[in-house]
ZAVOVO-198321 format. One record per residue: residue number from 1; x, y, z of N, C-alpha, C in turn. Coordinates in nm, 2 decimals, always signed. Example, Ala and Ser with C-alpha at 12.3 -4.5 7.8 and 13.67 -1.06 7.14 Angstrom:
BEGIN
ATOM resi    nc1    nc2    nc3   cac1   cac2   cac3    cc1    cc2    cc3
ATOM    1  +1.32  -0.57  +0.78  +1.23  -0.45  +0.78  +1.32  -0.33  +0.78
ATOM    2  +1.28  -0.22  +0.71  +1.37  -0.11  +0.71  +1.29  +0.00  +0.79
//
This chain:
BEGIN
ATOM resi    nc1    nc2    nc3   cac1   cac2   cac3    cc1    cc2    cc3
ATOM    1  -2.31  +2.13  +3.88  -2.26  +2.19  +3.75  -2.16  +2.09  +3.69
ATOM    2  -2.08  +2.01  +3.76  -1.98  +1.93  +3.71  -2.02  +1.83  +3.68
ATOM    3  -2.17  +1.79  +3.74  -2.18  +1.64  +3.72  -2.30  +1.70  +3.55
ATOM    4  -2.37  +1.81  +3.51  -2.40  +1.80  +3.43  -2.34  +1.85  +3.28
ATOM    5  -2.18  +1.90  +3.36  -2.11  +1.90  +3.22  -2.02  +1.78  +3.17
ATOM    6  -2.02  +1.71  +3.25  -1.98  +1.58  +3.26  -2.06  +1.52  +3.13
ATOM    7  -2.18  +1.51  +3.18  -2.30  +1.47  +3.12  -2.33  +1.48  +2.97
ATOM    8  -2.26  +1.65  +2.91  -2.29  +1.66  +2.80  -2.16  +1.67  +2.75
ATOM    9  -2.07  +1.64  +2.79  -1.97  +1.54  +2.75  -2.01  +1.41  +2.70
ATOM   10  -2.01  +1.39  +2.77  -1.99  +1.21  +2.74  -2.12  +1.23  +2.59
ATOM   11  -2.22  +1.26  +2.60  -2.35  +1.26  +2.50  -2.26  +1.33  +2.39
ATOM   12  -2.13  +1.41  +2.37  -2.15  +1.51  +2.29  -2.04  +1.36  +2.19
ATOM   13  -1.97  +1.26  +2.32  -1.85  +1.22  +2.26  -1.97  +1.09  +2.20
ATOM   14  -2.03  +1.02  +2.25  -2.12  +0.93  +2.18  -2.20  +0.94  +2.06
ATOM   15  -2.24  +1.08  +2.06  -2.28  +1.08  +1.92  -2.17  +1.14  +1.82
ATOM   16  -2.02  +1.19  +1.85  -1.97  +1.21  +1.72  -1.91  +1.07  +1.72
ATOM   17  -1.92  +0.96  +1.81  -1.88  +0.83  +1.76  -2.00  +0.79  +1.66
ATOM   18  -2.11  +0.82  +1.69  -2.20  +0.76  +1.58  -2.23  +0.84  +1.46
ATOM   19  -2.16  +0.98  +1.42  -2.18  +1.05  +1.31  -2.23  +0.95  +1.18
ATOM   20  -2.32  +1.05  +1.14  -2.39  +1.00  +1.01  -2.27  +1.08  +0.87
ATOM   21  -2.23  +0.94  +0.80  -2.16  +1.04  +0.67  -2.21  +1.01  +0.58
ATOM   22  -2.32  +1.01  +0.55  -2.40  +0.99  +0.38  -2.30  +1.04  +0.29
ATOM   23  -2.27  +0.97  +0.21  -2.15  +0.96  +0.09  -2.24  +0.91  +0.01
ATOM   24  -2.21  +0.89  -0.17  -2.28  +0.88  -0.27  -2.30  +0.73  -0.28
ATOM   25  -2.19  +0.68  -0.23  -2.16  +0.55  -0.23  -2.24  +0.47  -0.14
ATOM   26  -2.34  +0.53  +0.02  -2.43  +0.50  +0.08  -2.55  +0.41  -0.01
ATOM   27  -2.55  +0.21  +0.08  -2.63  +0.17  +0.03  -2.56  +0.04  +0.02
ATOM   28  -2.65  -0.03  -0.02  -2.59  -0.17  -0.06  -2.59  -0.18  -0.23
ATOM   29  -2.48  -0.30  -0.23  -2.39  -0.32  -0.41  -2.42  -0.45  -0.41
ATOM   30  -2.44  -0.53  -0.54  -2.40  -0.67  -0.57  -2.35  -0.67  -0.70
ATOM   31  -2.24  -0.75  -0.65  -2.17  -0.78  -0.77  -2.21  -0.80  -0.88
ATOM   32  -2.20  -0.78  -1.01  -2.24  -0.81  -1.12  -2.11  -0.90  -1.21
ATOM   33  -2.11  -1.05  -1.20  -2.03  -1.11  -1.24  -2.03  -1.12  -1.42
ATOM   34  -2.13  -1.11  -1.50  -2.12  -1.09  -1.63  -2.04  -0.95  -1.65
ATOM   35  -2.04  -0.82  -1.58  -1.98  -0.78  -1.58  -1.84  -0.71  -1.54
ATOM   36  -1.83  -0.79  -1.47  -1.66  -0.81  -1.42  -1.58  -0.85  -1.50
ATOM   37  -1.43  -0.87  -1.43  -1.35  -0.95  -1.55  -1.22  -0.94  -1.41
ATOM   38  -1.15  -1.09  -1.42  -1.03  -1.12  -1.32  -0.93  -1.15  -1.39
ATOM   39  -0.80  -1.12  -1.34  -0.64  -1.18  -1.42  -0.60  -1.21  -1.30
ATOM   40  -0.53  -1.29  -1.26  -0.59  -1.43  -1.33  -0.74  -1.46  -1.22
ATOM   41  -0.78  -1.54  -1.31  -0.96  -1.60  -1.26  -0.92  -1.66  -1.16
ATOM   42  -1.02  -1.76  -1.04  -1.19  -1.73  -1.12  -1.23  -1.63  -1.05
ATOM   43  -1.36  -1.63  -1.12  -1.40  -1.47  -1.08  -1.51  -1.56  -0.92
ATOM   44  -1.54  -1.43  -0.88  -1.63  -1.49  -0.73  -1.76  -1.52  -0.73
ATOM   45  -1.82  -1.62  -0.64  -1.95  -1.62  -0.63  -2.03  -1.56  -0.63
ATOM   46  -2.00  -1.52  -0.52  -2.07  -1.39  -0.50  -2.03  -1.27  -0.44
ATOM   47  -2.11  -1.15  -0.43  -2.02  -1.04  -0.36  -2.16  -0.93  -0.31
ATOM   48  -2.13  -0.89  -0.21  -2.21  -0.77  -0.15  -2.16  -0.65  -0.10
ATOM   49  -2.15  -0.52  -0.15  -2.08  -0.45  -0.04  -2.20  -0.32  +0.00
ATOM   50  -2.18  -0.32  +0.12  -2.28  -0.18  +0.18  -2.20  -0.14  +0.24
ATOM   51  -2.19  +0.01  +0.21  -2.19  +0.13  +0.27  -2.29  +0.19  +0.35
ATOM   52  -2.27  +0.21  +0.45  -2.33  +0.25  +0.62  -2.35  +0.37  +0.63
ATOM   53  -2.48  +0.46  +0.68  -2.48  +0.54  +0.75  -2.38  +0.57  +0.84
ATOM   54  -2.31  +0.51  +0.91  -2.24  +0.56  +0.96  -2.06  +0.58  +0.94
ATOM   55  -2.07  +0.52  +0.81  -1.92  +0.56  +0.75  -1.87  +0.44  +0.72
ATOM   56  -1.88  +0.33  +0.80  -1.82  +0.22  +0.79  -1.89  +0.15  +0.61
ATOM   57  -1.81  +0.03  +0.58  -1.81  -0.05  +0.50  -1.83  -0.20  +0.50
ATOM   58  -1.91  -0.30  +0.45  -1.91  -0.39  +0.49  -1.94  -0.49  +0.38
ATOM   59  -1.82  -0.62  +0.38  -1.81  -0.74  +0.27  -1.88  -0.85  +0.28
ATOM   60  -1.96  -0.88  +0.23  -1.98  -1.02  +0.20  -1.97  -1.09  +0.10
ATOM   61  -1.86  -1.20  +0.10  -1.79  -1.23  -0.04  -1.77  -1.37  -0.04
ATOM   62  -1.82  -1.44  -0.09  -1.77  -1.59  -0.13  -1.71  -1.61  -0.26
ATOM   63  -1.63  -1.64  -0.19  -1.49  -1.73  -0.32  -1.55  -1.81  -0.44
ATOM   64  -1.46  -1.84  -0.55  -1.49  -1.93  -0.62  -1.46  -2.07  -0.64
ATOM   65  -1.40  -2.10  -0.50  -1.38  -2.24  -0.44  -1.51  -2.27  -0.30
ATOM   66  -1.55  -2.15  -0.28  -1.67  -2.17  -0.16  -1.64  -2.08  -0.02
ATOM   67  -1.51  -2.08  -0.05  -1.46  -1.95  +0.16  -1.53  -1.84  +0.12
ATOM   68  -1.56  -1.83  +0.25  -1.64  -1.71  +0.28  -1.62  -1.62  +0.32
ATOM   69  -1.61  -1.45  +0.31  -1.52  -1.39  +0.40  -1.62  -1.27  +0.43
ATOM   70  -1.67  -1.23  +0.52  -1.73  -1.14  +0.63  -1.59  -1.06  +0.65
ATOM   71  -1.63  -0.91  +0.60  -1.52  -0.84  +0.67  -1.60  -0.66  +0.70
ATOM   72  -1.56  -0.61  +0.78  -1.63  -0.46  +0.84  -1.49  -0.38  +0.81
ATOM   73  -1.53  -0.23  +0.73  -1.38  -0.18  +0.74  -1.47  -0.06  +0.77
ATOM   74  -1.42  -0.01  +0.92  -1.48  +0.16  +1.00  -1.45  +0.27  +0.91
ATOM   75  -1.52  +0.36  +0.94  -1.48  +0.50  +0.83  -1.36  +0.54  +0.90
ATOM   76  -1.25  +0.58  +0.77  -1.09  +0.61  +0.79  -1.11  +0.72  +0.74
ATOM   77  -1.15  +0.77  +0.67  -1.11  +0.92  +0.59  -0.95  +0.94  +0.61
ATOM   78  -0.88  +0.88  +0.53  -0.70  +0.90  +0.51  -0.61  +0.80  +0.67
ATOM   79  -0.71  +0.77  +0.78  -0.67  +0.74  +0.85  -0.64  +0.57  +0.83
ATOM   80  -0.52  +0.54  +0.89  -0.48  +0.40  +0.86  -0.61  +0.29  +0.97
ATOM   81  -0.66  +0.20  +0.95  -0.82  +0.16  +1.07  -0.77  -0.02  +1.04
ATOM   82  -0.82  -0.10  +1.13  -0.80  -0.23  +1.12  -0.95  -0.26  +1.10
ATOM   83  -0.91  -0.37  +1.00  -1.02  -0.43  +0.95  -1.05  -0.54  +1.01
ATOM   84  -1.18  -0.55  +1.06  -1.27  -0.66  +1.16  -1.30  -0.78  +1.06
ATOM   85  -1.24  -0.91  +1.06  -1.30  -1.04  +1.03  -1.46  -1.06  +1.12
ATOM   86  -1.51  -1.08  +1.04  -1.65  -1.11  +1.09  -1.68  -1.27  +1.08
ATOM   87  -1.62  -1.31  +0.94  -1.67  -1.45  +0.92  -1.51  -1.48  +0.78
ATOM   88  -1.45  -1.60  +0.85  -1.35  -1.61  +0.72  -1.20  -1.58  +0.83
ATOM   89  -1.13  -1.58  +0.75  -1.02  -1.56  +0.74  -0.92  -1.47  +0.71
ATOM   90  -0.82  -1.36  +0.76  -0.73  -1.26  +0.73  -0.67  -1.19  +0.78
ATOM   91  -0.53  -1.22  +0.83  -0.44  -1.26  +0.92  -0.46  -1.04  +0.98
ATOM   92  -0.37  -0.98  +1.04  -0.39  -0.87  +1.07  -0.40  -0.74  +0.97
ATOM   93  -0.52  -0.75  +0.93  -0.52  -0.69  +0.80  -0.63  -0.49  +0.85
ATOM   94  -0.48  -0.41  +0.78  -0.56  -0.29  +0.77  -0.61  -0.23  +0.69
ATOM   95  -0.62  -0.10  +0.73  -0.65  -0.02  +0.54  -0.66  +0.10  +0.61
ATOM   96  -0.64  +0.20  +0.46  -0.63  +0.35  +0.48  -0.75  +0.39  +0.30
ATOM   97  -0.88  +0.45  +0.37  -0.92  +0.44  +0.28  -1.03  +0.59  +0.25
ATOM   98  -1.04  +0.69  +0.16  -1.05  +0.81  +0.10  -1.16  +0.78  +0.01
ATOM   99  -1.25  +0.86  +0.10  -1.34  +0.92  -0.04  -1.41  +1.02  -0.06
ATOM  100  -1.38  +1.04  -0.16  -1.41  +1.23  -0.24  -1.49  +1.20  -0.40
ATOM  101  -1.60  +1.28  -0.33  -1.66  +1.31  -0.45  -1.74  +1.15  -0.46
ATOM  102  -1.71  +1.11  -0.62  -1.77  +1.00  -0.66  -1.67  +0.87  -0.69
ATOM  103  -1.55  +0.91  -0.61  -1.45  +0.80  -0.58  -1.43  +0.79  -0.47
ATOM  104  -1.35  +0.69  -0.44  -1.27  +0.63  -0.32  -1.16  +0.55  -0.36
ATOM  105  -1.07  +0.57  -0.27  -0.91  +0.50  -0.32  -0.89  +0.40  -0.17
ATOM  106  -0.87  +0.27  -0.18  -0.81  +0.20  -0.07  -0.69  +0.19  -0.07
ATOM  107  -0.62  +0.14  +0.04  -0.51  +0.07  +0.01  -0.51  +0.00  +0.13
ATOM  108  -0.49  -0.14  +0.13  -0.57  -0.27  +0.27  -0.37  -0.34  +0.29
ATOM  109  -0.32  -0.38  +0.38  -0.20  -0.35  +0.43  -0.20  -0.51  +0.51
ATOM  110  -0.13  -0.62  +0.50  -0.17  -0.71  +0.60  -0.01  -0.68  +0.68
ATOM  111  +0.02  -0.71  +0.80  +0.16  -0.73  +0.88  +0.24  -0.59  +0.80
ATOM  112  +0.14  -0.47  +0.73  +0.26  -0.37  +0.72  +0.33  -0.40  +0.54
ATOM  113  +0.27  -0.48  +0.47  +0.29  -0.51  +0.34  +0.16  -0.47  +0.29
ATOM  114  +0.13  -0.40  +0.19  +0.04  -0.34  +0.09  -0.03  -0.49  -0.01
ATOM  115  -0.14  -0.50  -0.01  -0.18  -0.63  -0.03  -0.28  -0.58  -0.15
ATOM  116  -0.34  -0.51  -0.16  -0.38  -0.45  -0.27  -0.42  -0.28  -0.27
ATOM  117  -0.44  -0.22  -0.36  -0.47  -0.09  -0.42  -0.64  -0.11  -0.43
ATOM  118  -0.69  -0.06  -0.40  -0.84  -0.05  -0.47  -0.91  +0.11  -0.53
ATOM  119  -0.94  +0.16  -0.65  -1.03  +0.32  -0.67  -1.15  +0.23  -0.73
ATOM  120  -1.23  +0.27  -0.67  -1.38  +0.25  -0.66  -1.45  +0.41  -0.76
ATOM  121  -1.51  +0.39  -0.85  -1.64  +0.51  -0.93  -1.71  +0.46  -0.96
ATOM  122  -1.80  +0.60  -0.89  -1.93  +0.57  -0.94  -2.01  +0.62  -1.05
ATOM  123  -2.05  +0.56  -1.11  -2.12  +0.57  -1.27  -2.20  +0.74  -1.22
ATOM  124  -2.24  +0.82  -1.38  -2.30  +0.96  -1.36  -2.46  +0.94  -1.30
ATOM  125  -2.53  +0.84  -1.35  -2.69  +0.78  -1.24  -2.64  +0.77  -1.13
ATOM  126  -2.54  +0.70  -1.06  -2.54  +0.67  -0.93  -2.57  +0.52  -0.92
ATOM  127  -2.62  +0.46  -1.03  -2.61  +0.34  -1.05  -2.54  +0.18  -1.09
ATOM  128  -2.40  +0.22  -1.10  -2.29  +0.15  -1.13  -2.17  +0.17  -1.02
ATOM  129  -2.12  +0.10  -0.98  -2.03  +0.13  -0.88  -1.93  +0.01  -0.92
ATOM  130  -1.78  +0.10  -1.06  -1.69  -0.01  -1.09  -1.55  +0.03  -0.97
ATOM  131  -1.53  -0.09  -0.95  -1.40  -0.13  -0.85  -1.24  -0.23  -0.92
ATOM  132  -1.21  -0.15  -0.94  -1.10  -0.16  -1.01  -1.01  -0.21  -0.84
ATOM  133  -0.94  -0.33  -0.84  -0.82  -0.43  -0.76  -0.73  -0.43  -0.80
ATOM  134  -0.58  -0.40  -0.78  -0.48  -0.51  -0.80  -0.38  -0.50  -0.69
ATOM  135  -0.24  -0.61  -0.68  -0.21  -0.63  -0.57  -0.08  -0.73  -0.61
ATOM  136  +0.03  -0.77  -0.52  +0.10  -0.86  -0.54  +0.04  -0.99  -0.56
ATOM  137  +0.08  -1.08  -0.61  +0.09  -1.26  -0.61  +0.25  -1.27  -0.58
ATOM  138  +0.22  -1.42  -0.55  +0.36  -1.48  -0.54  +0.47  -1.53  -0.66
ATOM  139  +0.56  -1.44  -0.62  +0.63  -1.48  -0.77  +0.68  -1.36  -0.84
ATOM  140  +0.64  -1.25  -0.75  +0.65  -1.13  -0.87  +0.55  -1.07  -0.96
ATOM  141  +0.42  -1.12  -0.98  +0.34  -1.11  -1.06  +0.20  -1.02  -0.96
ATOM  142  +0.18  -1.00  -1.05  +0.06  -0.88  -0.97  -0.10  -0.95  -1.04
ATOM  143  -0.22  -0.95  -0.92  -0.34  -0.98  -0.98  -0.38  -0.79  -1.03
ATOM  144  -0.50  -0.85  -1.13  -0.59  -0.72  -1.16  -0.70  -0.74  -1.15
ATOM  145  -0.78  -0.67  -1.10  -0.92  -0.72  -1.12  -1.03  -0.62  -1.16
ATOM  146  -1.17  -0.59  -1.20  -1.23  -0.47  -1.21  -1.40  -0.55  -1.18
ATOM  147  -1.45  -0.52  -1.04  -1.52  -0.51  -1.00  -1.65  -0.47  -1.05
ATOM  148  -1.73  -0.47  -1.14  -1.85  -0.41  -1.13  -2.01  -0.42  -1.03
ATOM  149  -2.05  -0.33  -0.97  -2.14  -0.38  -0.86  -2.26  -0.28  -0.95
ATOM  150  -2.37  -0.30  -0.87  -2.51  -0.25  -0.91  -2.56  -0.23  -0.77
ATOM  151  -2.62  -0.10  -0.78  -2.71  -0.03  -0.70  -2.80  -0.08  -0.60
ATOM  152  -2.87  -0.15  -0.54  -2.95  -0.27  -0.48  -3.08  -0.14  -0.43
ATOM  153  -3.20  -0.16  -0.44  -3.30  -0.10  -0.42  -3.31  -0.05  -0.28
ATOM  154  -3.31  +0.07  -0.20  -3.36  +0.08  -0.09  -3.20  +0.13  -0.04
ATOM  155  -3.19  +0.20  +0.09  -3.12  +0.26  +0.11  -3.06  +0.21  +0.24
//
């Protein structure tokens, strides 16, 4: 009896690690750089973001100098989560990140300093996904940025 409640334990804790959270936002994005706009530039090469079946988030972004940055951010729902460098560069960087409805609000934290703000909406199709950025620079001066991504075929 102990060894089979054991059993549906451990099964019960493995799959709420793998919960499915289908959010609207479920799917892959690419940047749409005619549509964007950066203060200050340049704007980026390129950009991918997919949202996961299973809550998580994931970057693929090349600079407009050529770095590359691979990053995974786990589903937080309000909870503060450390963000996994996959490929690239960024020193101990977290985030606390919410989403309701047809938004989502970040806020990504490196060493405990607030590095940028991100709210993410999504167009009334479900086919636009603008991402509004901004954040300190050095000097006092704050970047702005506004993201627009597009829907990518297939789920």
């Amino acid at each position: 009896m102990l060894r089979a409640s054991a059993a549906l334990a451990l099964a019960v804790a493995l799959g709420a690690g793998q919960a499915r959270r289908i959010t609207p936002f479920t799917g892959r994005w690419q940047y749409n750089a005619a549509r964007s706009k950066f203060d200050p530039g340049p704007p980026f090469r390129s950009f991918t973001l997919s949202f996961t079946e299973d809550g998580s988030r994931r970057l693929d972004l090349t600079f407009a100098g050529g770095r590359r940055l691979r990053a995974e951010l786990p589903w937080s729902d309000g909870k503060e989560v450390p963000v996994r460098v996959i490929e690239g560069s960024m020193g101990d960087v977290r985030a606390v990140s919410k989403i309701r409805g047809r938004t989502f609000e970040d806020t990504w934290m490196e060493g405990g300093r607030v590095i940028e703000q991100v709210l993410g909406r999504l167009s009334r199709d479900g086919k636009t996904l603008t991402v509004d950025v901004h954040g300190p620079l050095p000097g006092g001066r704050e970047f702005r940025n506004r993201i627009v991504f597009e829907r990518q075929p297939g789920r």
